[in-house]
N, CA, C and O atoms as a Tinker XYZ file with bonds, in Angstrom:
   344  protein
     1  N    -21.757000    5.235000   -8.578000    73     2
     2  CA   -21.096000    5.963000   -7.520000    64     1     3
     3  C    -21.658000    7.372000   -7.488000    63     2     4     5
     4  O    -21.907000    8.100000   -8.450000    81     3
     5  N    -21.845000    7.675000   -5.868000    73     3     6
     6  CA   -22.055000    9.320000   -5.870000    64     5     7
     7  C    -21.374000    9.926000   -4.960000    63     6     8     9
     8  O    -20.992000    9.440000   -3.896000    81     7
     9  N    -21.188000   11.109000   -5.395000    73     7    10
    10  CA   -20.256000   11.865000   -4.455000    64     9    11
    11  C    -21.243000   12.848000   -4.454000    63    10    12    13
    12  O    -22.332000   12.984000   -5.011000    81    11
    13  N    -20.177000   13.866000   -3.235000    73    11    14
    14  CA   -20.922000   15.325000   -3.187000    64    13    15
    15  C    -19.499000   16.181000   -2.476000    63    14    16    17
    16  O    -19.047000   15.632000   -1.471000    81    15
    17  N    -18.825000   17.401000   -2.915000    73    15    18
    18  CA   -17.795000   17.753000   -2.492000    64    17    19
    19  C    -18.521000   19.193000   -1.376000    63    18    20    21
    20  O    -19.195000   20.140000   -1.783000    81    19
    21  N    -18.180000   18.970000   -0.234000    73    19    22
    22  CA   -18.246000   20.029000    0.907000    64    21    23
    23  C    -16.954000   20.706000    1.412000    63    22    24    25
    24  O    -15.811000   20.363000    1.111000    81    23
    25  N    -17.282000   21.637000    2.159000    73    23    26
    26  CA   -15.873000   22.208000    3.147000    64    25    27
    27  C    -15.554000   21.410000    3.848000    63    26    28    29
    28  O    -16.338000   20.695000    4.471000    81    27
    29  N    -14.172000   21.342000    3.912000    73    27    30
    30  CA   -13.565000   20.788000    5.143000    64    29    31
    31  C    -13.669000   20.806000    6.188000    63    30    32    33
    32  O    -13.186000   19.922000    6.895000    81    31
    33  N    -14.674000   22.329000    6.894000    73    31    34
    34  CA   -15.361000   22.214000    8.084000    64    33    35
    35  C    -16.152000   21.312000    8.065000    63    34    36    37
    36  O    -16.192000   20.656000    9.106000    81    35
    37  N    -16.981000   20.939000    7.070000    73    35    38
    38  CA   -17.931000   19.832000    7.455000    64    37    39
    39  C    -17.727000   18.762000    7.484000    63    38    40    41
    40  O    -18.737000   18.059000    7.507000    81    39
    41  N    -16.642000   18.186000    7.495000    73    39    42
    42  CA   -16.302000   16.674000    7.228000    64    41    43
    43  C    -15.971000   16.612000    9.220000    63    42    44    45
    44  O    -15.676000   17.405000   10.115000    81    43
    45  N    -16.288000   14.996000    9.045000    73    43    46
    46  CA   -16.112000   14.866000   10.161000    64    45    47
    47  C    -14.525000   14.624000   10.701000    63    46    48    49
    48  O    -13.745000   14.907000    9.792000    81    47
    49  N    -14.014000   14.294000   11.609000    73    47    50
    50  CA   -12.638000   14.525000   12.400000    64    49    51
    51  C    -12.239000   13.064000   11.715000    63    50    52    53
    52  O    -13.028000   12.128000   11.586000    81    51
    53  N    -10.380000   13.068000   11.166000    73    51    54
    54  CA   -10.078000   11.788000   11.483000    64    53    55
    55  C    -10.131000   11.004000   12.561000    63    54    56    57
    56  O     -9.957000   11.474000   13.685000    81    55
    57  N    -10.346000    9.871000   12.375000    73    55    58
    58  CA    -9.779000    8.840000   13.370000    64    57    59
    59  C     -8.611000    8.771000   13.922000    63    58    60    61
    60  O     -7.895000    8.298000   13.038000    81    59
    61  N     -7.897000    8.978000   14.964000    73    59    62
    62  CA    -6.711000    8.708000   15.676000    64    61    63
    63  C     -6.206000    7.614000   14.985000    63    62    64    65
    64  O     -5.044000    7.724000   14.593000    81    63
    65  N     -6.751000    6.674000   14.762000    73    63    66
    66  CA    -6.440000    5.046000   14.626000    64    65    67
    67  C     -6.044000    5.074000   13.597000    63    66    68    69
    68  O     -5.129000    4.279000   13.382000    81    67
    69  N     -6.492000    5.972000   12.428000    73    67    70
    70  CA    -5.758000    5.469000   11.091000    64    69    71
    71  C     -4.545000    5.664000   11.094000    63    70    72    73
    72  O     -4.267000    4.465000   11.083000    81    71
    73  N     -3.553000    6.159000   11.100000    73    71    74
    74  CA    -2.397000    5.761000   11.075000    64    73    75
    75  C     -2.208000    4.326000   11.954000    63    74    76    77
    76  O     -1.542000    3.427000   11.441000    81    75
    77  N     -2.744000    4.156000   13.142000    73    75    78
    78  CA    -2.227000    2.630000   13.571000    64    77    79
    79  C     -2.756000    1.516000   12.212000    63    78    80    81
    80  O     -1.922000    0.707000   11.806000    81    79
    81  N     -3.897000    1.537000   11.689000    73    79    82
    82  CA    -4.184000    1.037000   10.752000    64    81    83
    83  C     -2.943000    0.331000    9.515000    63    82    84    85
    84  O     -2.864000   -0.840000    9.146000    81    83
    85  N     -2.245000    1.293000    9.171000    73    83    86
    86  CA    -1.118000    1.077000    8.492000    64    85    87
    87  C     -0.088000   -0.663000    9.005000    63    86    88    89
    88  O      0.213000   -1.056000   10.132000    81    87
    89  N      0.064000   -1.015000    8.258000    73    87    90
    90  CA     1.156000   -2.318000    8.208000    64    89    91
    91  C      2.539000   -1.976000    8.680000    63    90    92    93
    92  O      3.410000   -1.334000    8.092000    81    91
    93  N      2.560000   -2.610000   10.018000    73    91    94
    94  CA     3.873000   -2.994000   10.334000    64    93    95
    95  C      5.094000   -3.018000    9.329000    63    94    96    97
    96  O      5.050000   -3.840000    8.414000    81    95
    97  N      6.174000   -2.178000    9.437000    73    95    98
    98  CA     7.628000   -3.212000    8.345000    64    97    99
    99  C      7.063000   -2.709000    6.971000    63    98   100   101
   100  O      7.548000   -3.335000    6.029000    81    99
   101  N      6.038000   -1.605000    6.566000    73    99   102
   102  CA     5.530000   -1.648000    5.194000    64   101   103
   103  C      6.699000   -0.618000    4.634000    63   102   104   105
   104  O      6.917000   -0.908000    3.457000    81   103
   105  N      7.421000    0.347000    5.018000    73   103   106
   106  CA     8.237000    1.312000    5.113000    64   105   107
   107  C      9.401000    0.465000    4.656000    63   106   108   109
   108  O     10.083000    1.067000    3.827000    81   107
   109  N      9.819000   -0.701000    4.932000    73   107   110
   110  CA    10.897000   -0.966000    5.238000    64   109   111
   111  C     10.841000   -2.200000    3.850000    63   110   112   113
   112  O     11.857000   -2.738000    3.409000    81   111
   113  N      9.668000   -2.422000    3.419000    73   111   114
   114  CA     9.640000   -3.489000    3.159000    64   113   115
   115  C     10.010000   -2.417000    1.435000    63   114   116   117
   116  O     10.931000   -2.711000    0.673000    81   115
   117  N      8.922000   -1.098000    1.176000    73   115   118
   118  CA     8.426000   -0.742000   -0.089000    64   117   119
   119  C     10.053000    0.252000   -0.548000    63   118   120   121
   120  O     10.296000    0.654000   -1.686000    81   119
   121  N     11.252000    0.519000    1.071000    73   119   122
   122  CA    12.218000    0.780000    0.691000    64   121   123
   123  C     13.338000    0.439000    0.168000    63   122   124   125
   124  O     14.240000    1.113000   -0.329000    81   123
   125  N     13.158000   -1.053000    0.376000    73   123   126
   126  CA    13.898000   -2.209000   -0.110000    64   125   127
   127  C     13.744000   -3.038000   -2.109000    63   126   128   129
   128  O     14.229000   -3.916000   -2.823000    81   127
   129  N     12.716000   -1.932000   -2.110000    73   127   130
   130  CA    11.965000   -2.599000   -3.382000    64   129   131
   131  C     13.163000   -1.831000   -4.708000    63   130   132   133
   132  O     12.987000   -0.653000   -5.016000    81   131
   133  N     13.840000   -2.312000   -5.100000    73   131   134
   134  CA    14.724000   -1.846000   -6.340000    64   133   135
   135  C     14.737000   -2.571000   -7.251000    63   134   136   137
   136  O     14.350000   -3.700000   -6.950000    81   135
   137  N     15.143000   -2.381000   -8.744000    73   135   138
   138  CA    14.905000   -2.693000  -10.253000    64   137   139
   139  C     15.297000   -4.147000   -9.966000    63   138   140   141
   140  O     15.831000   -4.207000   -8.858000    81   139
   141  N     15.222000   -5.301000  -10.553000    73   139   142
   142  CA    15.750000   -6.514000  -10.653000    64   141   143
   143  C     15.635000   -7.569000   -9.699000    63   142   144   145
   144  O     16.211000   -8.651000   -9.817000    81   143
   145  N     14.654000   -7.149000   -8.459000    73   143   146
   146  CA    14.270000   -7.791000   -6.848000    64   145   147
   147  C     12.914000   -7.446000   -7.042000    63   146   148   149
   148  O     12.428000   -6.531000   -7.707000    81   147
   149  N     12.315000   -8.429000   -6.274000    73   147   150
   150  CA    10.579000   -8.850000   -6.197000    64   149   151
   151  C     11.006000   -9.197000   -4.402000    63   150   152   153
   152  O     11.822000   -9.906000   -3.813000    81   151
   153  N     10.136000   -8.428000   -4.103000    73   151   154
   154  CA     9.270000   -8.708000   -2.394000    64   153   155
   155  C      8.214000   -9.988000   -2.324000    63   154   156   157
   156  O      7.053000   -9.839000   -2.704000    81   155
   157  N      8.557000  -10.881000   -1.964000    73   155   158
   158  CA     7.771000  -12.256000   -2.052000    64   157   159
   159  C      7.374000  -11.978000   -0.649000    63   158   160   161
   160  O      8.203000  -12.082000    0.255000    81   159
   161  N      5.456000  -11.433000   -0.299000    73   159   162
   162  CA     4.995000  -11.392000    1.175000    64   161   163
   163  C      4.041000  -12.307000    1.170000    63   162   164   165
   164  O      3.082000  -12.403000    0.403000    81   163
   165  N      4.427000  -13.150000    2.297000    73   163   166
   166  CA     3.350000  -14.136000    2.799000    64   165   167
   167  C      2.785000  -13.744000    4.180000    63   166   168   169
   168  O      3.264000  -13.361000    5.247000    81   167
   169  N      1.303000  -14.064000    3.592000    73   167   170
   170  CA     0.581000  -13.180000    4.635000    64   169   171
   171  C      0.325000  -14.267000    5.541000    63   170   172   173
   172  O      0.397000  -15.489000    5.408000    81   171
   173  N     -0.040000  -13.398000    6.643000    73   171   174
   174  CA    -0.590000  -14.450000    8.244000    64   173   175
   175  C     -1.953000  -14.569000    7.590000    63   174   176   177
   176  O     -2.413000  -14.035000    6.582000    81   175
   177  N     -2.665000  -15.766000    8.805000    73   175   178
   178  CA    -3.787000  -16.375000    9.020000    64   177   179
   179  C     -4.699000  -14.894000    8.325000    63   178   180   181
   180  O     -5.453000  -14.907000    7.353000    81   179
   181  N     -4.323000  -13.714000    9.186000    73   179   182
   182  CA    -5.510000  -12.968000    9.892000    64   181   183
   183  C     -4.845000  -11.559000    9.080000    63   182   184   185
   184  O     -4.801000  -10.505000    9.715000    81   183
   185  N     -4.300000  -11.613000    7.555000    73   183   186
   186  CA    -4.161000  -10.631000    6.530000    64   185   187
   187  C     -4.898000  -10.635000    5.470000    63   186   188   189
   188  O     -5.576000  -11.663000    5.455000    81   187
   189  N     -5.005000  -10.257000    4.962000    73   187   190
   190  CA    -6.341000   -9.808000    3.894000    64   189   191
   191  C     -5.373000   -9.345000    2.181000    63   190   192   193
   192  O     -5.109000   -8.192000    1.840000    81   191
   193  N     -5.156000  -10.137000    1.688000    73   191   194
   194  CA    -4.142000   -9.721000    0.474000    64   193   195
   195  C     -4.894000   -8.179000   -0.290000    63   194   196   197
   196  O     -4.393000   -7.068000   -0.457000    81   195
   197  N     -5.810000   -8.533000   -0.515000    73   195   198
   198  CA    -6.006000   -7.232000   -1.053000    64   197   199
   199  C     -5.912000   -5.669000   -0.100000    63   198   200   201
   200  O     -5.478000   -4.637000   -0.610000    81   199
   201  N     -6.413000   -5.755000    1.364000    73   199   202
   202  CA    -5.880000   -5.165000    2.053000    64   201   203
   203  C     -4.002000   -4.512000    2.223000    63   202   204   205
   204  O     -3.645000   -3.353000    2.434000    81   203
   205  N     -3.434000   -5.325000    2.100000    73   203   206
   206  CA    -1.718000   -5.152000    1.718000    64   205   207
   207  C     -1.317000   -5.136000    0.975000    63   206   208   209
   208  O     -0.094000   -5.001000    1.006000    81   207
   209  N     -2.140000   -5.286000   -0.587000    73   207   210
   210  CA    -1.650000   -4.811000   -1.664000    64   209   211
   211  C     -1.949000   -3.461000   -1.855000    63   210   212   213
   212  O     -1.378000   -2.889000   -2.784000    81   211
   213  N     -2.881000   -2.724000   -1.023000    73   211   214
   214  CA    -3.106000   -1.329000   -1.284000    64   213   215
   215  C     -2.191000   -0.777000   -0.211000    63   214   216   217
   216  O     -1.730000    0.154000   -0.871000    81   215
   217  N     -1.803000   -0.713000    0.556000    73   215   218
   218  CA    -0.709000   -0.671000    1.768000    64   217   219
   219  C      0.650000   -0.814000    1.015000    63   218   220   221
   220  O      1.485000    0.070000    1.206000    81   219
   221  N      0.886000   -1.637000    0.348000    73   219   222
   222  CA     1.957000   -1.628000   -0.494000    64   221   223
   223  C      1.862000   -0.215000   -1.425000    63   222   224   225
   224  O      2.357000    0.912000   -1.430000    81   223
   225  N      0.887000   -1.032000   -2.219000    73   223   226
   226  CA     0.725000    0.753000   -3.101000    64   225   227
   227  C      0.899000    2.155000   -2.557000    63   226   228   229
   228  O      1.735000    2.938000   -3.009000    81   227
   229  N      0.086000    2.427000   -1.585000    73   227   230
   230  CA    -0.009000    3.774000   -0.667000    64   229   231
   231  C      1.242000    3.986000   -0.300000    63   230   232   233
   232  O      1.577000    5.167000   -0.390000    81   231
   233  N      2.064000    3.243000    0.090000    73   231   234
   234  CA     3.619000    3.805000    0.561000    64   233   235
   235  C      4.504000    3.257000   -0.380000    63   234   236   237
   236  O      5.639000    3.221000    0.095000    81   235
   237  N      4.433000    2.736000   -1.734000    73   235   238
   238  CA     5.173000    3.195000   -2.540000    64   237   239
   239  C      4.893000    4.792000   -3.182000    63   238   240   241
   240  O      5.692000    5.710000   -3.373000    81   239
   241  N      3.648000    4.717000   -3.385000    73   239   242
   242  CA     3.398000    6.079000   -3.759000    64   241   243
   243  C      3.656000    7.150000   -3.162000    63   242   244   245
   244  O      3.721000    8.192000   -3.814000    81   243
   245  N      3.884000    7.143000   -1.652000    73   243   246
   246  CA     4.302000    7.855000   -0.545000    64   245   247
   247  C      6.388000    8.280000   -1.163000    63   246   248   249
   248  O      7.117000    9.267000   -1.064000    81   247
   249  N      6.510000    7.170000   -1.625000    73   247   250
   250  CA     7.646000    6.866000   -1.805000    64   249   251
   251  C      8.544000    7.188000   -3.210000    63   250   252   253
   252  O      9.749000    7.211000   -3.463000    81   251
   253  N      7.319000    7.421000   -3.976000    73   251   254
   254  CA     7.587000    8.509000   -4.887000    64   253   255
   255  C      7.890000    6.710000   -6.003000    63   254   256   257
   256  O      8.195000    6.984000   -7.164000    81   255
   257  N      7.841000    5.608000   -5.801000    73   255   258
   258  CA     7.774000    4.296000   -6.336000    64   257   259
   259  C      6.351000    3.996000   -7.306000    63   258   260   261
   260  O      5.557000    4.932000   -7.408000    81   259
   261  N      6.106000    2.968000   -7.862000    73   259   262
   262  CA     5.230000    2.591000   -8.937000    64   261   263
   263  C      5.707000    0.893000   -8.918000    63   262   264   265
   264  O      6.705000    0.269000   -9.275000    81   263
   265  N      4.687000    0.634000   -8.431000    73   263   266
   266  CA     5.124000   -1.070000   -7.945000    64   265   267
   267  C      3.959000   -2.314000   -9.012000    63   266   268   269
   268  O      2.770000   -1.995000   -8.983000    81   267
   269  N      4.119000   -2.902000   -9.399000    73   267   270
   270  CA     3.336000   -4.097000   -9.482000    64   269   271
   271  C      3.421000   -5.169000   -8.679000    63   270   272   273
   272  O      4.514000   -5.718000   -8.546000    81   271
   273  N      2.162000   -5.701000   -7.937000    73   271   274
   274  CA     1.600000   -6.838000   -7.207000    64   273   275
   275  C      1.052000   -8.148000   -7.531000    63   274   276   277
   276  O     -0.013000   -8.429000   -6.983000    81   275
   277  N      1.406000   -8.728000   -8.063000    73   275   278
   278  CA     0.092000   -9.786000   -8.198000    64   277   279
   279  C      0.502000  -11.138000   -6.728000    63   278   280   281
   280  O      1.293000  -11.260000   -5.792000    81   279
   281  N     -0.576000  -11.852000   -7.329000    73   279   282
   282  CA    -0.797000  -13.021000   -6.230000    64   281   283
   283  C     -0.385000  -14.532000   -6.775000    63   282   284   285
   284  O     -0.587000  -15.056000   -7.870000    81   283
   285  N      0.130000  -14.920000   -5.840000    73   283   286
   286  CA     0.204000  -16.805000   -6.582000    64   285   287
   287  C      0.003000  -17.737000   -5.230000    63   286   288   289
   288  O      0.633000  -17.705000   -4.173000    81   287
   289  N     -0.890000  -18.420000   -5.565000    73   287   290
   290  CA    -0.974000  -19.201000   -4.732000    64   289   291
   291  C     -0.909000  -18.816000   -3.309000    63   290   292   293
   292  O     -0.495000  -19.540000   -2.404000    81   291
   293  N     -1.343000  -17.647000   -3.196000    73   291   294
   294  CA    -1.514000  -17.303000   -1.102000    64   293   295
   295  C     -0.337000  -16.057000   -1.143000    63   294   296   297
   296  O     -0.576000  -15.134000   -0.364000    81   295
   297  N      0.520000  -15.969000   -1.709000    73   295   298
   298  CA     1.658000  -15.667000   -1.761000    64   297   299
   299  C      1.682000  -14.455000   -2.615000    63   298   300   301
   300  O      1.554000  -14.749000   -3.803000    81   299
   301  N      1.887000  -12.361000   -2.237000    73   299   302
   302  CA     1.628000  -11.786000   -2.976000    64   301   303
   303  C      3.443000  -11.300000   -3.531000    63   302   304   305
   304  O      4.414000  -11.222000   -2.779000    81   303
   305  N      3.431000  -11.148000   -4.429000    73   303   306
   306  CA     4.622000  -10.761000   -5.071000    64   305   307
   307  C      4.834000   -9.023000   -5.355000    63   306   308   309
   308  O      3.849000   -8.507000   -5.881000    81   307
   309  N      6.257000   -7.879000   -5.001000    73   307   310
   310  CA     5.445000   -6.752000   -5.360000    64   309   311
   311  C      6.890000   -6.816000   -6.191000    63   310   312   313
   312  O      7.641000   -7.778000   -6.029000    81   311
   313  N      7.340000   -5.346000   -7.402000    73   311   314
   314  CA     8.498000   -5.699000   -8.093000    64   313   315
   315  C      8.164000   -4.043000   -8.317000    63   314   316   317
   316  O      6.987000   -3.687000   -8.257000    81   315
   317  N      9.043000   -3.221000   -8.531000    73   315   318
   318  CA     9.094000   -1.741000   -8.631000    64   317   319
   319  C      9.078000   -1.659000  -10.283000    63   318   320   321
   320  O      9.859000   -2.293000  -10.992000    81   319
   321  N      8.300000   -0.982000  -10.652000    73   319   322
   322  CA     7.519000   -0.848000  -12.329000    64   321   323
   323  C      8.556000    0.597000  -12.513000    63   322   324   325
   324  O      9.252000    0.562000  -13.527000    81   323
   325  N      8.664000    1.466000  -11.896000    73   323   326
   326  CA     9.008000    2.928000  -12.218000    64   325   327
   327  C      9.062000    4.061000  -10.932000    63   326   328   329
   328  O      8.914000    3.698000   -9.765000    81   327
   329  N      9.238000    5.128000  -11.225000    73   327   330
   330  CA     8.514000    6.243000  -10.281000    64   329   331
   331  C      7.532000    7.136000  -11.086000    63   330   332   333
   332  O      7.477000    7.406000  -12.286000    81   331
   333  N      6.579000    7.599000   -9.746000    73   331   334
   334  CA     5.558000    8.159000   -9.800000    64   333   335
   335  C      5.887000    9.610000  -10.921000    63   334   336   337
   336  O      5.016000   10.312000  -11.436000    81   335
   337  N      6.631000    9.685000  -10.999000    73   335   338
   338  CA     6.846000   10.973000  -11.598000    64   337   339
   339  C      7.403000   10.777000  -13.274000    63   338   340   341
   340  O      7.231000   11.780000  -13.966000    81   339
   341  N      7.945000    9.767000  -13.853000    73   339   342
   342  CA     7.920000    9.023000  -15.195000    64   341   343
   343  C      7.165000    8.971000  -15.519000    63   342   344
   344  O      6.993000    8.399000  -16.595000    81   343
């Protein structure tokens, strides 16, 4: 891997789109996530698990949450580990 760190003038403009980017219901889903309950998400045809397991992550972390994900059979599982700040 290489990087190179510049000014923020030089970076180019976000995309409008990234926020549409974000998962539907992900807010709702990573607020629901409490000690002793697992989020069982089954993805559509046209979802990408590893794609929504970082979507999960990003707005638990948003959320001040610490989640574990794994996968079974098509089927990703998420279960709240802690908060970010523990």
């Amino acid at each position: 891997m290489n990087y190179t760190i510049i000014e923020r003038e030089a970076a180019p403009a976000r995309s409008p789109e990234r926020t549409k980017r974000r998962i539907e219901g992900m807010d709702s889903l990573v607020s629901s996530l409490e000690p002793g309950k697992v989020a069982r998400i089954e993805l559509g045809d046209d979802e990408n698990p590893r794609r929504v397991s970082e979507q999960v992550y990003k707005t638990a972390n948003r959320s001040g949450k610490l989640v574990d994900i794994w996968e079974v059979g098509g089927i990703l599982y998420a279960e709240v580990a802690g908060t970010s700040g523990s």
